[in-house]
C-alpha positions in Angstrom: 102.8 84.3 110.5 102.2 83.8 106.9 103.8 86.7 104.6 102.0 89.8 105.2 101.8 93.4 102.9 103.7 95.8 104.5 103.5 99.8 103.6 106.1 101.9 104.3 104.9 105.4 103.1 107.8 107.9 103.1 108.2 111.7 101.6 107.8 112.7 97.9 110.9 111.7 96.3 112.4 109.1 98.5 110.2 105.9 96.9 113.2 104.5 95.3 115.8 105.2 98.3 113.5 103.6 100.4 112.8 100.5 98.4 116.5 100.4 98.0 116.9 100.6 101.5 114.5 97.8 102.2 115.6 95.6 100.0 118.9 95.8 102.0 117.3 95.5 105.7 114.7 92.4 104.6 116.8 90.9 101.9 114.0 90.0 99.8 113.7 90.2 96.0 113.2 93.0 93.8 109.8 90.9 92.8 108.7 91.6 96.2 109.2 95.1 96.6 106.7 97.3 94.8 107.5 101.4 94.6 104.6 104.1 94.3 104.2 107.5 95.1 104.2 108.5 98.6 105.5 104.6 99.6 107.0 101.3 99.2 104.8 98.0 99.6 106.9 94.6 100.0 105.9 91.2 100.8 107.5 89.9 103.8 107.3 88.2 107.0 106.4 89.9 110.7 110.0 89.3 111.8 110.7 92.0 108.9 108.0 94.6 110.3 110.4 94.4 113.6 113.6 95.2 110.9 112.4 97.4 109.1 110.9 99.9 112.5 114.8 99.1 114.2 116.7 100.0 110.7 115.0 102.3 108.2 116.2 106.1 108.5 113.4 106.4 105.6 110.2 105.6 106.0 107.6 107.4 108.2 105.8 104.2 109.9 105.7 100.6 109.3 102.0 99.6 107.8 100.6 95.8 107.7 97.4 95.6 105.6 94.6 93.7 106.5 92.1 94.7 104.6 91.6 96.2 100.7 87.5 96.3 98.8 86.1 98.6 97.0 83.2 100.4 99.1 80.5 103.4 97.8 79.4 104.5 101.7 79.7 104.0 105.5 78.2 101.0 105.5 81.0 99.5 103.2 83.3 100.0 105.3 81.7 98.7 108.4 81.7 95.3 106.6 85.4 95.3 105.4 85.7 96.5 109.0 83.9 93.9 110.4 85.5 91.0 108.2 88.9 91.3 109.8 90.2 89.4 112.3 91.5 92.3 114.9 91.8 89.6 118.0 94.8 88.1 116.6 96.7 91.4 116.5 95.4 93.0 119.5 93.5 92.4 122.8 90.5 94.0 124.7 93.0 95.5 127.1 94.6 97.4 124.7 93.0 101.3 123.8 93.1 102.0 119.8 92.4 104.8 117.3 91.6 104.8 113.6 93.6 107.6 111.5 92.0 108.5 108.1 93.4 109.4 104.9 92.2 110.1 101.8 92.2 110.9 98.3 88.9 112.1 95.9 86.9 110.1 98.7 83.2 110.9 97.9 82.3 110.5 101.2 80.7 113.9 102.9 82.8 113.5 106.7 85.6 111.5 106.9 85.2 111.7 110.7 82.0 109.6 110.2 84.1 107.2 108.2 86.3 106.9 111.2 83.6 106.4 113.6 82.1 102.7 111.6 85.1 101.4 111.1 85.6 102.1 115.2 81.9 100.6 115.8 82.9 97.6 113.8 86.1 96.7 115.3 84.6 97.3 119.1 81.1 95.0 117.8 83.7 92.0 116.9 85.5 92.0 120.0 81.8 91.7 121.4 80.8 89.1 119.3 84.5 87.4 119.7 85.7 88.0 123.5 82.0 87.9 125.1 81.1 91.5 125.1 84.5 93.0 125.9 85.7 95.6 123.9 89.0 97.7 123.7 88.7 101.4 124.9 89.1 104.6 122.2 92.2 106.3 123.2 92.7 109.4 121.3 95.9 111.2 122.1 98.1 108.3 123.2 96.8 105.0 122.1 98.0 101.7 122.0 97.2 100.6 118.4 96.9 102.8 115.6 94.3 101.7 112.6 95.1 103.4 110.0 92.3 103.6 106.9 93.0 104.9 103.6 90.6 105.9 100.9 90.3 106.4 97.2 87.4 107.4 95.1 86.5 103.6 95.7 89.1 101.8 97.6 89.4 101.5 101.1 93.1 100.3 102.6 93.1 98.8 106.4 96.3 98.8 107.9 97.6 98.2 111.2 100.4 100.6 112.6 103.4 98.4 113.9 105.5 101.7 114.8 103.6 104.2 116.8 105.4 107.7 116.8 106.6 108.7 113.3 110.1 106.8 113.0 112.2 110.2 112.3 111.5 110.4 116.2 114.4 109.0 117.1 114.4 108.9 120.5 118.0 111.5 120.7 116.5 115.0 120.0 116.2 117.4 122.9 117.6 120.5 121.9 116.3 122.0 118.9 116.5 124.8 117.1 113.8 127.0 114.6 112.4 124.3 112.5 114.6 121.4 112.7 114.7 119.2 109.8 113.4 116.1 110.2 115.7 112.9 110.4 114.2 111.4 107.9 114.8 113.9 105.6 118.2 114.0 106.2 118.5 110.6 106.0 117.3 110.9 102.6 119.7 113.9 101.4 122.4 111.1 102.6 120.9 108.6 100.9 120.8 110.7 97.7 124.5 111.7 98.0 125.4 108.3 97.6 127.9 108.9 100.6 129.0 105.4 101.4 131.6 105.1 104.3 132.1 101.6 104.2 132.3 102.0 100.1 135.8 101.2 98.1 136.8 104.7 98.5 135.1 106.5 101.4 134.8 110.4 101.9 134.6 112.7 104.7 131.0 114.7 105.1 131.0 117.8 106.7 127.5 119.9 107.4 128.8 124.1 107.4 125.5 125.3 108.4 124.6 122.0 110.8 122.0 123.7 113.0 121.3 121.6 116.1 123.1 118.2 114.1 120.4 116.0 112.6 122.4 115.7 109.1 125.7 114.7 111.1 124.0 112.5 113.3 122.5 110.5 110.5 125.6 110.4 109.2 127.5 109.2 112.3 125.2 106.4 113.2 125.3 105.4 109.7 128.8 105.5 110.0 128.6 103.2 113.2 126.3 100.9 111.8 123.7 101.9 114.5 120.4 101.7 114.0 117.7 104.5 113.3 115.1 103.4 116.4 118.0 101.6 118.9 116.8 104.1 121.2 112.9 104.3 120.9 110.0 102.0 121.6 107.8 100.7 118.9 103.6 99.6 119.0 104.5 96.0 117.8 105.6 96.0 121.6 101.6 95.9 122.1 100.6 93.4 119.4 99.8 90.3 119.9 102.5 88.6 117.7 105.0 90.5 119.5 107.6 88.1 121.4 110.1 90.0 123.4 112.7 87.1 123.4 112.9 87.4 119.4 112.7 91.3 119.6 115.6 91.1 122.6 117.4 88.7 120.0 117.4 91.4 117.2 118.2 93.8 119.8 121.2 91.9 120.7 122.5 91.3 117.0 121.9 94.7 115.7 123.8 96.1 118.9 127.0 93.7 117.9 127.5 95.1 114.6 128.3 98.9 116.0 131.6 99.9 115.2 133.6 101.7 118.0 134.7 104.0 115.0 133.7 105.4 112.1 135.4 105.2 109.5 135.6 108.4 108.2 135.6 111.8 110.0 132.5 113.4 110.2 132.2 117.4 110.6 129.7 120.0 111.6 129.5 123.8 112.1 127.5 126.7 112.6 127.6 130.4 112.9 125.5 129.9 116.1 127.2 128.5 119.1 123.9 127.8 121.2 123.0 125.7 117.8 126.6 123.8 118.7 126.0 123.2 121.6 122.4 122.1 121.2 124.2 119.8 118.5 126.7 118.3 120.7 124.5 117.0 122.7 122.0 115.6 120.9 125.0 113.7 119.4 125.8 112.1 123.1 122.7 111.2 123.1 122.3 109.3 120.3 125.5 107.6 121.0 127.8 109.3 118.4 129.2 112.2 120.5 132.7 111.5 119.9 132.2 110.7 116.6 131.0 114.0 115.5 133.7 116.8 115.1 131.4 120.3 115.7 132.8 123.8 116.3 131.3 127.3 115.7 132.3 129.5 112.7 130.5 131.8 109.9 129.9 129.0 106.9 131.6 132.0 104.5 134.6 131.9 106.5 135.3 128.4 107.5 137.9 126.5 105.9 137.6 123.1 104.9 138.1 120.9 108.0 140.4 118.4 106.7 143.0 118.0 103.5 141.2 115.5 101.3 138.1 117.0 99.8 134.7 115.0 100.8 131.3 115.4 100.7 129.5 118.6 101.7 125.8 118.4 102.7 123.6 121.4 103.8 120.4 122.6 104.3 121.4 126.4 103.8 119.4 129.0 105.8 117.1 130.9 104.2 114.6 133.8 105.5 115.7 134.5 109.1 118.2 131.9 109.1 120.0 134.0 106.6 120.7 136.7 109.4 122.4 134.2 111.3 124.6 132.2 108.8 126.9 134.6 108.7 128.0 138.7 108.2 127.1 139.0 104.3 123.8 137.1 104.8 122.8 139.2 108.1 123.1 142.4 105.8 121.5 141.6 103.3 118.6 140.5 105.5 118.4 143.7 107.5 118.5 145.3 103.9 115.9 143.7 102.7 113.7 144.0 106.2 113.3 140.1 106.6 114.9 139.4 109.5 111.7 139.1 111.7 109.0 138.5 109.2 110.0 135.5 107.3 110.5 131.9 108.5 113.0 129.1 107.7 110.6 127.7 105.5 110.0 130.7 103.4 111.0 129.9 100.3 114.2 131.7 99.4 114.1 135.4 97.6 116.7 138.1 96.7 116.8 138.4 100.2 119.9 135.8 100.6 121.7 136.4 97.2 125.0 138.1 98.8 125.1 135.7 101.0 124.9 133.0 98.4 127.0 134.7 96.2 129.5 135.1 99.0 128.8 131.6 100.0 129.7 130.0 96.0 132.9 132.3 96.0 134.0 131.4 99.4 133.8 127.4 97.9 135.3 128.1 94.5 138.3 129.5 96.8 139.0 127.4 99.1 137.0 123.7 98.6 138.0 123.1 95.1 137.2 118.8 94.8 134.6 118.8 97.0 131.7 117.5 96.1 128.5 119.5 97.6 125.0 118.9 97.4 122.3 121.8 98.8 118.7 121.3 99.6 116.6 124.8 99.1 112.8 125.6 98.0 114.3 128.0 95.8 114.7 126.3 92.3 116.4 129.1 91.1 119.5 128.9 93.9 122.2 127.8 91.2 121.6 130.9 89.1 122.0 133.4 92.1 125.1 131.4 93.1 126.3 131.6 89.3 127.2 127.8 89.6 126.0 125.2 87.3 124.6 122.3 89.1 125.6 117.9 88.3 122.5 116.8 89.4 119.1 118.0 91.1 116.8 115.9 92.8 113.4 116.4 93.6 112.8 115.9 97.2 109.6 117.5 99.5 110.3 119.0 102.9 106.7 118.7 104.6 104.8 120.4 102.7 107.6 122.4 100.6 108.9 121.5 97.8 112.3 121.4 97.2 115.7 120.6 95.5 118.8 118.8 96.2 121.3 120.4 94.1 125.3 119.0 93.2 127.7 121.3 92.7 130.8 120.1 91.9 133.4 122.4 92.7 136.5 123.6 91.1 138.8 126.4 92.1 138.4 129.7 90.5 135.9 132.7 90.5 131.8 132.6 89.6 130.7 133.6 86.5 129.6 137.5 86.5 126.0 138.2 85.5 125.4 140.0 82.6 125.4 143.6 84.3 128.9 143.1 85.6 132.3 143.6 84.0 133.0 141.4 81.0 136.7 141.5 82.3 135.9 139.2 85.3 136.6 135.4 85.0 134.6 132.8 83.5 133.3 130.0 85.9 135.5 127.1 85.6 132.8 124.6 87.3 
């Protein structure tokens, strides 16, 4: 195939990760990698579009476009519909759905929208395979068309992935709210943790939940790839050719290292969430790579002698309750425990326990470096610790921070009702 345009659309605030990232899997130029909000769009060939769904921890699918033209009504996009050549990527036998997305679209029902460009596809297959046309398959379809509109722009796309790529094809046991591997592929990513860098660190996760920030880390330890586990739609397409997919298979598998080379540590409070952690982590092939045991996250000592990198996404809301003794009285205080979710957006609520938490780290993890994703903009202040670095990054629909602390021993700062007599942050 000639080189195709290939969108990768990811969360706010990972664009330049990701285009980083692919960059590294396609090895193509910076010339051909273009980063906007919400994606990354790179010129490349189909054997890329195969890479990039096996290797990117990143990106949500893997996007070909086929089609872009301005277009004022339904009838539009019938035509642009109707103009591109669908036969060569799928077949009759094949069921297919059209997704629609948009932005200031003037159009009055999108699901209208949907329904021409599904009219158009099935009338060329009439016109083109003698009156046979593929099925609509709405839940669990074969080919996903995905159509994107502007106030006068309309984007075709074919979907090469299928299920969003943070499903793995490892997570069974979950816990409230999971985060999503992607994201916490990104919060690696934006760490900079590198451990086959000049001078790797350890990475430890104190409040690890059911493991998805560990596992990343692990596989990306063992130089496994992101979708080794998980079939992709490109399996479907008509370019698809299983002995150059089995190929890639084959050399991606032969660069997993039996080790990692750095330790890798997880905890939690929550021994069910352990457990639920440990196993996910056989199954995604990393089991013994991971190092996870219970304990309270304002108790725990660091897990090895050299400080390394700690990465978190702290609890908040009901999650408080269980991180720990400080942060389940403060919840009960405070009358949260049942009401608020993990994706309530931190309040007073958890400021013993973060208070507790920053104390507990000034103590005992001086030279670690830690980074914290919260909604709560504010966190730093209730921690009394002045962050190195925040970065904007979105969970869902939430938007959020990734906050560096670098920490070095001795007390937090008091707030301005306390004693002047108690000592000054040193970090």
């Amino acid at each position: 195939m000639n080189a195709l345009q290939i969108f990768l659309p990811c969360a706010a605030g990972v664009e330049g990760f990701l285009a980083d990232e692919v960059r590294a899997i396609t090895g193509v130029g910076p010339e051909d990698v273009l980063t906007g909000r919400g994606g990354v769009l790179v010129r490349a060939m189909w054997r890329d579009a195969l890479l990039l769904n096996l290797h990117s921890r990143l990106a949500q699918r893997v996007l070909v476009e086929l089609s872009f033209t301005e277009y004022r009504n339904e009838n539009d996009l019938y035509r642009a519909a109707s103009e591109v050549a669908w036969e060569i990527w799928f077949s009759p036998k094949e069921t297919f759905k059209i997704e629609v997305t948009a932005q200031h679209s003037p159009l009055t029902s999108l699901n209208f929208a949907a329904l021409r460009v599904k009219d158009a596809i099935a009338d060329r297959f009439r016109a083109k395979r003698n009156g046979v046309r593929p099925s609509v398959e709405t839940h669990h379809p074969d080919v996903r068309v995905h159509m994107h509109l502007t106030t006068d722009s309309c984007t075709l796309y074919i979907d090469t992935t299928g299920e969003a790529l943070f499903k793995r094809g490892w997570r069974e046991d979950k816990g409230d709210a999971p985060l999503k591997e992607t994201l916490a592929a990104a919060m690696i990513a934006a760490t900079g943790w590198n451990p086959h860098g000049p001078n790797p660190q350890s990475l430890y996760d104190p409040c690890c939940g059911s493991g998805t920030v560990v596992i990343e880390a692990a596989q990306i330890a063992r130089k496994i790839p992101a979708g080794i586990l998980r079939r992709f739609a490109f399996e479907k397409l008509v370019p698809f050719q299983k002995h150059v997919w089995e190929a890639m298979l084959d050399e991606a598998e032969a660069q997993i290292l039996d080790e990692s080379p750095v330790p890798i540590y997880g905890s939690d409070v929550s021994h069910r969430m352990v457990d639920f952690a440990q196993r996910n982590a056989e199954r995604a092939g990393v089991g013994q790579t991971v190092q996870l045991r219970g304990g309270d996250a304002l108790q725990r000592m660091p897990p090895c002698e050299q400080p390394g990198v700690m990465l978190l996404n702290p609890p908040y809301g009901e999650r408080i309750a269980a991180a720990g003794s400080a942060g389940r009285n403060a919840a009960e205080r405070m009358g949260v425990v049942e009401r608020a979710g993990r994706e309530t957006a931190q309040t007073e609520d958890g400021v013993d326990f973060f208070d507790q938490l920053a104390a507990h780290w000034k103590k005992h993890y001086s030279g670690w470096q830690a980074w914290l994703l919260t909604p709560d903009l504010k966190l730093p202040g209730k921690m009394r610790l002045k962050e190195t670095r925040r970065t904007p990054m979105w969970n869902g629909p939430i938007e959020c921070r990734l906050f560096r602390f670098d920490l070095i021993k001795g007390a937090v700062k008091p707030r301005k009702d306390e004693s002047a007599q108690r000592p000054s942050d040193e970090g």
